[in-house]
N, C-alpha and C positions, 0 to 999 in steps of 0.2 A: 413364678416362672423362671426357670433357668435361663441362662447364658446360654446366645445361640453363636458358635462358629462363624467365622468369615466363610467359612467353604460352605457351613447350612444354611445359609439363607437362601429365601427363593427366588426361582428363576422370575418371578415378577418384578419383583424389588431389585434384581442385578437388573435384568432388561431396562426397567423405570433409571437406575441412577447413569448407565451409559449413556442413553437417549441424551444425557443434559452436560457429556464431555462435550467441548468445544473445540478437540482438535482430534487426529489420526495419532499422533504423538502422545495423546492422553488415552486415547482408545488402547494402545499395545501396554502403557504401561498397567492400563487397569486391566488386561487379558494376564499377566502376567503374573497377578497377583496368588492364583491358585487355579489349578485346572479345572474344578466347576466354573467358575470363571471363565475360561476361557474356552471351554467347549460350548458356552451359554451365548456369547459373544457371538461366534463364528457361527450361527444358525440365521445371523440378520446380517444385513446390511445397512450400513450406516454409513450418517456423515456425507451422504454423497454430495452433496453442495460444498466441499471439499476438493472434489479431485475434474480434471478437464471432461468438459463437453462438448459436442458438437451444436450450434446454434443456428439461426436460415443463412443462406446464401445469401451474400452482399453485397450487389450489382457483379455478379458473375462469381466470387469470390464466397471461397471454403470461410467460414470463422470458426475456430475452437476461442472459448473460455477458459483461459485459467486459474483457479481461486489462488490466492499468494497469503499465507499467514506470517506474522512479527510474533516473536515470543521473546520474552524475559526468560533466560537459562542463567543459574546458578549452579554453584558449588556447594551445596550443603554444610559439607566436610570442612569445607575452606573459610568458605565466608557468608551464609543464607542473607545476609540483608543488601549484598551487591553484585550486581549480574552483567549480562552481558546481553545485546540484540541479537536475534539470528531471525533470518526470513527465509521462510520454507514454502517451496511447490512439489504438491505429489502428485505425476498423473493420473495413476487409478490409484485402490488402495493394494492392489499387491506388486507394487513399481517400489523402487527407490527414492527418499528422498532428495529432492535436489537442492543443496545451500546456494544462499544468492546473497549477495553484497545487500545491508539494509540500506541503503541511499540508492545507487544504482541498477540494484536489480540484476546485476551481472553474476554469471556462476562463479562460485568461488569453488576450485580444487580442492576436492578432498585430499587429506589424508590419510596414511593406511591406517592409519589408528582405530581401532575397533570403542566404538562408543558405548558403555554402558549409563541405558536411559534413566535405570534404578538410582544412580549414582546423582541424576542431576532432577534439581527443581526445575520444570519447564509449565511456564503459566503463559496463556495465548494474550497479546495484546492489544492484536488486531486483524481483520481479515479484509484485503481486497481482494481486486480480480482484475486481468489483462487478456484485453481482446486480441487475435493474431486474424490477417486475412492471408488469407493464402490463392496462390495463383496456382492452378495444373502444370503439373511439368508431365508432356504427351510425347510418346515415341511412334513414331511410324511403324506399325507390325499388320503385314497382310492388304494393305492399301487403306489403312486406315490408322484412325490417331488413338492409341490405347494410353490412359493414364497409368506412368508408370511413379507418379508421385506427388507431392506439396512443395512449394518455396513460399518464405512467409513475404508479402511483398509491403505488408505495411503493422501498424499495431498501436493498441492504443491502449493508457493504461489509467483514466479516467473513467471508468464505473461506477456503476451505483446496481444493486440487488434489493428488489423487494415487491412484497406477495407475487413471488415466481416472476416475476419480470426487471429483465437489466435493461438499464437506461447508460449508453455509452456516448462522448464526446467524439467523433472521428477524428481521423486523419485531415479532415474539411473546415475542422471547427461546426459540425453539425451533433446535431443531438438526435439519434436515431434511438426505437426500442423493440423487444422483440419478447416472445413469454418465454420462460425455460421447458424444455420438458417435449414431449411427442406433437403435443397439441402446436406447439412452433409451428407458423409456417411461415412467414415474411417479415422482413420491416420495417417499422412505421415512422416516417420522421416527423419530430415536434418542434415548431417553426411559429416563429411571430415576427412579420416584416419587419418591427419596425427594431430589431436584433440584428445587427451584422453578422456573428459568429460568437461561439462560446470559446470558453479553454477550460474547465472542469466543473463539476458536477460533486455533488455530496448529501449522504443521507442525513438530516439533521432532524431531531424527534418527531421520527416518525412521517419525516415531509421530505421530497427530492427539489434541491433548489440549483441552479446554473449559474457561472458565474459568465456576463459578456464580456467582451473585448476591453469596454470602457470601463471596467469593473464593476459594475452594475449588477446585482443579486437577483435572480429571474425564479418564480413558484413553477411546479408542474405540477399541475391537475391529474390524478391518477385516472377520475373518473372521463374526463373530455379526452386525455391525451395532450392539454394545450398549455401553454405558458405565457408566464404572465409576470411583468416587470412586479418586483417586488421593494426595492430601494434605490434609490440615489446612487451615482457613480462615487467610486472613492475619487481624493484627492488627485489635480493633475499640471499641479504650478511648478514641480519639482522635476517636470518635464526636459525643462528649458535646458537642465545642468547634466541630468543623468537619463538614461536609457532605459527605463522598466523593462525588461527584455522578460516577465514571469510573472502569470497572476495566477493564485491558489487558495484554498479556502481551508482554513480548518479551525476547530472546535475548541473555545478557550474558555474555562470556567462557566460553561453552559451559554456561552454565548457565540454567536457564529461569525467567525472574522475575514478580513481577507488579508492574504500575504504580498506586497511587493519586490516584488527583486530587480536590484538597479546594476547596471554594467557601465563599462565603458571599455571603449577600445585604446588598446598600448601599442605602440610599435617596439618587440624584439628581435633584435638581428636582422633588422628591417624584416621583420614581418609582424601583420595585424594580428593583434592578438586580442578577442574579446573576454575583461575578466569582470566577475562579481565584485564592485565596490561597496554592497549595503544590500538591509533589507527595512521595511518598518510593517508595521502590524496594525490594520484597524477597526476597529469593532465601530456597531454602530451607537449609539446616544439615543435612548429610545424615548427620551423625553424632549430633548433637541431635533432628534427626527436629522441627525449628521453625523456623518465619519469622525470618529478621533481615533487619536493615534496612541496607540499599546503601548504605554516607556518601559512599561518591564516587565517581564516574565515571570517573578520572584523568584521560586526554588524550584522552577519547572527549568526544561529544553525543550526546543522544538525540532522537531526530524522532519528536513524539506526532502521526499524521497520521492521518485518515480511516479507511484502510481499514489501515494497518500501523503497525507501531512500527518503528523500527531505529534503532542506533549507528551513527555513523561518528567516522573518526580528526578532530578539531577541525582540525589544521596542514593536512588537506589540502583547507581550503574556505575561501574569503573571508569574514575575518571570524568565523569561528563559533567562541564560545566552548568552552571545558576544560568539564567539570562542569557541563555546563545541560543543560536538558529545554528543545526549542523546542514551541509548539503553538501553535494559533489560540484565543482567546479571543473568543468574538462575531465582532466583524468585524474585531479585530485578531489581528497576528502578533506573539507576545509570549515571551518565552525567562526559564525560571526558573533561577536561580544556585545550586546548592545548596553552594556554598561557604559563603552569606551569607545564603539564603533569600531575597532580591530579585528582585522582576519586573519587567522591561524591557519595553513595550509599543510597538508599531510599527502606526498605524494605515494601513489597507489604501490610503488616497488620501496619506499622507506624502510627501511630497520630500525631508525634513529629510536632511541631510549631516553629523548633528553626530558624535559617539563613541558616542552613543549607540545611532544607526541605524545605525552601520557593522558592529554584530554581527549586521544580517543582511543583507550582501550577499550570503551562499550562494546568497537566495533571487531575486538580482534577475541575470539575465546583461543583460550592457552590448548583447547582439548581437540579444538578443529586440526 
């Protein structure tokens, strides 16, 4: 049997290997590759669990979904083994991409620089999602209120997606869920008395679990809808000194953690200033059936952003330290050391070039 062409293969087998891109970004650059290709593509729709939806009304309130992707983008050319973050939202698939700060979630300004995607490695390394509720902005026309538009009035960036249904943390600290798709019509909140309030939510193999106020790990039942206390509160002796002002969950060598973040308040220029003093990290003891505490990350970092947590390998990112926790503080981006317990702070208008700022070029591509 001969060698078959990239352009002769069939439309089954290009249809079958798109189906299993995992981003918009990977979709154009495989359209790209040759116009069988690409006129093969453009007959379907894909990926839609990618770009915004509309979801039910939430006690009076519009909600769209946003899906938000993290990629790993390199240089090829330059350097293939070290990369950079970028977090991407598209609202449909024939909009433009929009870049956002991967901590904040904030738009980052484009530049006019025309990007070539052929030019760059882009591998996805994670997908969440943010709910917006929106309130009607109504004009008076003819004796009556006609909606002439949306203001978003609150938003939440604590999601979970799975078999066609999002499970979100409110603006309340509640845990509401609702199906995707036509069949949506309401609702439904999942509550167990003896829970005060949640603060995030996470899909972990296969299972949606809640974190409570007290740090406390809650199961949800997909089939009841209900929940159900799953572990012991973390640690809370270290109260006394510092302020946990942040609780979060994320995924650490197959084990499911939670995150602390401690503050305290500064007075500058006689004003209160509340800043991040620490963080610690702790999985549970499943033989112990108790919290211990994470001492090191080894050759990973952890990214405390917005809407998710996640590790990644240090070596393969410009600049980014072994054993730090990065996160925004205010309106700076500032990385904690837990070698040393030291914070590094990078404010958002900086230019500085020293050693210091070089720990987070992750966040800055030379191309944006």
């Amino acid at each position: 049997m001969g060698k078959v062409g990239w352009s002769d293969l069939h439309e089954d087998l290009i249809d079958l290997l798109a189906n299993n891109l995992s981003s918009n970004i990977n979709l154009l650059r495989f359209r790209s590759i040759c116009k069988p290709w690409r006129s093969t593509i453009a007959t379907k729709k894909r990926l839609h669990n990618h770009f915004e939806r509309n979801l039910p009304t939430f006690k009076k309130k519009k909600t769209v979904v946003s899906p938000i992707t993290v990629f790993r983008v390199t240089l090829p050319s330059l350097c293939p083994n070290k990369g950079w973050l970028i977090k991407n939202k598209q609202a449909s698939e024939s909009s433009k991409n929009n870049l956002l700060c991967p901590l904040s979630g904030k738009p980052i300004t484009p530049s006019d620089k025309t990007l070539d995607l052929l030019k760059l490695g882009v591998s996805e390394i994670r997908q969440s999602y943010n709910v917006q509720y929106l309130t009607e902005i109504t004009k008076r026309v003819s004796g009556r209120d006609v909606i002439v538009g949306y203001k978003s009035s609150a938003n939440s960036a604590r999601v979970v997606f799975l078999d066609n249904m999002f499970f979100v943390v409110d603006f309340k600290n509640e845990i509401w869920c609702c199906k995707s798709g036509e069949e949506s019509i309401c609702w439904t909140r999942i509550n167990n008395e003896e829970a005060k309030g949640f603060l995030d939510i996470i899909l972990h193999k296969g299972k949606v679990y809640a974190l409570d106020l007290t740090g406390a790990i809650w199961w949800i039942s997909l089939s009841e809808l209900s929940i159900y206390q799953f572990g012991p509160s973390t640690p809370l002796d270290y109260y006394k000194i510092d302020n946990c002002k942040e609780k979060r969950f994320v995924e650490y060598c197959g084990d499911l953690c939670v995150i602390h973040r401690f503050c305290k308040k500064f007075r500058v220029n006689r004003v209160l200033i509340e800043r991040t003093v620490g963080f610690k990290v702790y999985k549970m003891d499943k033989n112990l059936v108790k919290w211990v505490e994470v001492s090191s990350l080894g050759d990973k970092a952890l990214i405390v952003a917005t809407d998710s947590c996640f590790l990644v390998l240090a070596s393969e990112y410009y600049g980014c330290l072994e054993n730090a926790i990065y996160f925004n503080d205010g309106e700076d981006v500032s990385v904690f050391k837990l070698d040393d317990g030291s914070i590094i702070n990078k404010q958002i208008d900086s230019s500085s070039s020293s050693s210091h700022e070089s720990c987070f070029q992750m966040f800055s591509a030379p191309f944006l």
